[in-house]
Phi, psi and omega in degrees: 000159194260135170252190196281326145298317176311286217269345148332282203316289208302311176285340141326250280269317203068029193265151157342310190297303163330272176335309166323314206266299221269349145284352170259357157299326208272287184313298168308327166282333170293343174277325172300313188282348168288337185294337176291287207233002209010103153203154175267121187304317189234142180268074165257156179318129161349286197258023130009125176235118173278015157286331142333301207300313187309332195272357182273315171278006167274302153315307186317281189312320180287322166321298210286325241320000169282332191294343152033289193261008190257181155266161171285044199215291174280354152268341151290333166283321175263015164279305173292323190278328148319314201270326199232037187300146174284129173284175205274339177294319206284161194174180154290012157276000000 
């Protein structure tokens, strides 16, 4: 597992890896809260890129530099989920 130094690095770089991880943040938190709530954790825009979402997360950690000391999971889910929160009406219907 990665800690928030790790996706610091990796996301400095502008490489695959970033881009990996932050898409499988993205896939894992929506998925979880559909199973919870059908409702979805991060709302991004139709044409989403994932080099935004690094550039989201990237400011959180340089903004933050104590969250750091987190996982990189949970600072990235509240970085995205701050920039692309769902309204609250939205859900799969």
């Amino acid at each position: 597992m990665w800690n928030s130094n790790k996706l610091y690095t990796e996301c400095s770089r502008s490489g695959p890896r970033c881009a990996s991880y932050l898409a499988a943040v993205v896939d894992t938190a929506n998925e979880a809260a559909l199973i919870a709530t059908q409702k979805l954790a991060i709302c991004l825009p139709p044409k989403a890129k994932v080099e935004k979402l690094r550039k989201v997360v990237l400011k959180e950690l340089e903004v933050q530099p104590q969250a750091r000391a987190s996982s990189a999971a949970s600072v990235a889910l509240r970085a995205l989920k701050r920039k692309w929160p769902c309204p609250t009406h939205f859900g799969t219907d």
